[in-house]
C-alpha positions, 0 to 999 in steps of 0.5 A: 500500500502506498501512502505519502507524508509530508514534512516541513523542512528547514534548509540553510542559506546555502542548502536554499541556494541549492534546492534553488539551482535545482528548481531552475534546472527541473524547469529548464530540462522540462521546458527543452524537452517540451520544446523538442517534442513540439519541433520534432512533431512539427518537422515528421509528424512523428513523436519523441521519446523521454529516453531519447531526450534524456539521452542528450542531457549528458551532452548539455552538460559538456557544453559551456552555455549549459554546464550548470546542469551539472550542479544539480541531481541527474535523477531530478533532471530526468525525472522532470521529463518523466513528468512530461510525459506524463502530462502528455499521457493524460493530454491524450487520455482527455484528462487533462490539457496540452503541457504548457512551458513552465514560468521562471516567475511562478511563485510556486517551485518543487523538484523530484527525487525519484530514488536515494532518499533518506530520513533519519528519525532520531537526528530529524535530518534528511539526506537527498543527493547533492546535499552532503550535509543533512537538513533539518525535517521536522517529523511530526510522525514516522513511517516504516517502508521503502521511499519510493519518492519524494519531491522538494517544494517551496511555497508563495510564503517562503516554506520548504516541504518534503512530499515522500512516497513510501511504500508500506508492507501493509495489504489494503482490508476487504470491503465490508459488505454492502448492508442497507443497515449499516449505509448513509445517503450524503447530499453535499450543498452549500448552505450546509456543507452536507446532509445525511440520510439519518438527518445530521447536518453539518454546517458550511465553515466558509473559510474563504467568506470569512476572511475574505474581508481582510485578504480584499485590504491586504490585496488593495494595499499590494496593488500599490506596490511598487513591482520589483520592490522590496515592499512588494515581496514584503506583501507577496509573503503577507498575501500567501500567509493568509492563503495558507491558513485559509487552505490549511483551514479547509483541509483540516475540516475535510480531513476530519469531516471524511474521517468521521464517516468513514469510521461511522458508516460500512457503505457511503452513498453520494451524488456525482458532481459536475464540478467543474460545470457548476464553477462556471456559474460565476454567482455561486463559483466562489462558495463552490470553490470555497467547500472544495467538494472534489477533494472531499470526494477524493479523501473519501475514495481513498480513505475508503480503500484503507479502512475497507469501506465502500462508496455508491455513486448515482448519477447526476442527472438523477432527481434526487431534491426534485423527487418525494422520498415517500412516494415517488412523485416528482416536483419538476418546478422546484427552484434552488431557493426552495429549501422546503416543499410539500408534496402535492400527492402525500402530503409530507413535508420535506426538507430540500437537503434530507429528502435529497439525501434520504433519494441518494441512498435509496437510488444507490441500493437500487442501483445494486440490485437491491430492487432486482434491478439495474435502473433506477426508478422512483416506483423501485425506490419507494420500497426502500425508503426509511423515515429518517426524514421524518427525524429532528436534525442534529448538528456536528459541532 
């Protein structure tokens, strides 16, 4: 099983300069690489490989306008153009887009190690090539198995991180099995940061809302900067603080909001989210941004494959707030502002976001075969429906 660890590190004046010529040199070798690809192409419609490229780093370091390359590790250097292919894979596989040049003045800088790490745990030292004297880490937890990886970062504010990939002697659990009794419908929004099928709440924090008013006066007074000036760094530092907190923030409340779960529940029933489509809407593509829903979705893809849980997706075109939960009738005028609603044919009144969760679960169980069926219908789904509705809500604080 694999799992990363990230630590902060805290290199000296002259370790900084170091990790500094390798950023600049990953950066050059990924961009003289992506420039090779783009002519080769262009001259015989025909691709290079990273191989070959890589075959001409050698010969760069022996030429004068490039023997800087020779300060730095080799295995960076190459693993920078593992990277761009990478990026090409995922360029062809429609998962991303066309790899871009990588900008000297982007704030944000790392570099790969893709082997010869090492992490001493009693001294709190951390030896990478190039760097013959250890730098200091400091290791909030230790981890047993073989690094696969690692990769030196730098942040907008000035921190240096260390990402390792350890490869843990530790197989990952069976699923449990799925059981109606032991699962949960989970209906993400904004209002509230999500709902359950057994009527718990858990409120939005709005890290980004609250303090935006503060990041709005630090920007006003870092656009009268003068560009290139001490003042300006000064305020970059300011500005990229705030960000961090805000971040850190954030993935703090997922982390703890996707652990609860998964501890509580054997099976997690979700909608598929169109994320990025919703972020076009420009009225609600901050507050969208703000409860940052694909990483909560990943932190719980994940941590389900450690902990042996499962995790059901429905469709996103499913009527899950539109439709009754008791029976079956669906409301196809109701509108975003519509956070109550009584159903014309029952009679119940519904919550918009527990009804919709209540839908999720019973449109999951449906969906595997608990109905005898793959498709997913509201006359199916009537024979599942719990009257977790029906209960008082309740709050996590």
């Amino acid at each position: 099983m694999l799992k990363t660890f990230k630590y902060r590190i805290y290199p000296n004046s002259e370790q900084k300069i170091l990790i500094h010529k390798h950023f600049g040199c990953v950066r050059w070798v990924y961009n003289y690489g992506l420039n090779l690809k783009n002519q080769t192409y262009t001259q015989t419609k025909k691709g290079i490989s990273r191989f070959d490229i890589q075959k001409n780093i050698p010969l760069l370091k022996k030429q004068e306008e490039t023997s800087w390359l020779k300060e730095v590790n080799s295995q960076s250097l190459q693993y920078s153009l593992e990277n761009l292919d990478n990026g090409f894979t995922k360029f062809f596989k429609k998962l991303g887009g066309y790899p871009k040049f990588k900008s000297k003045k982007n704030p944000k800088k790392s570099f790969g190690i893709p082997q010869n790490t090492v992490v001493e745990f009693e001294n709190n030292l951390l030896y990478i090539p190039k760097f013959k004297k250890g730098i200091k880490i400091i290791i909030d937890r230790k981890f047993e198995g073989e690094i696969r990886s690692s990769t030196i970062s730098m942040k907008t504010n000035g921190k240096y991180y260390i990402s390792i990939l350890v490869e843990i002697n530790q197989e990952l659990p069976r699923k449990k099995p799925i059981d109606e009794k032991q699962a949960i419908g989970i209906d993400l929004g904004i209002k509230s940061f999500l709902v359950t099928s057994d009527g718990l709440v858990i409120d939005n924090s709005k890290h980004l809302k609250k303090s935006l008013r503060r990041l709005k006066i630090r920007q006003r007074k870092h656009s009268k900067k003068v560009n290139g000036s001490n003042n300006r760094k000064k305020s970059v530092h300011i500005l990229s603080s705030i960000h961090e907190k805000i971040s850190n923030r954030r993935t703090d409340f997922l982390h703890k909001t996707s652990k609860f779960l998964i501890d509580d529940y054997d099976t997690l029933c979700l909608e598929t989210l169109n994320v990025s489509g919703m972020i076009k809407n420009h009225n609600l593509a901050q507050s969208i941004s703000d409860v940052s829903w694909s990483e909560f979705n990943r932190m719980l893809d994940y941590k389900s494959e450690w902990y042996g849980k499962n995790i059901i997706r429905i469709g996103q075109f499913e009527p899950s707030s539109k439709m009754c939960s008791v029976c079956g009738y669906i409301k196809s005028d109701l509108k975003l502002s519509d956070r109550e609603w009584i159903c014309p044919k029952c009679g119940t009144k519904h919550d918009r976001d527990v009804n919709a969760s209540n839908n999720i679960k019973n449109f999951s169980f449906v969906k595997n075969n608990t109905s005898g069926t793959e498709e997913i219908h509201a006359s199916g789904v009537m024979n599942s429906v719990t009257s977790s509705a029906q209960e008082t809500t309740k709050s996590l604080v």
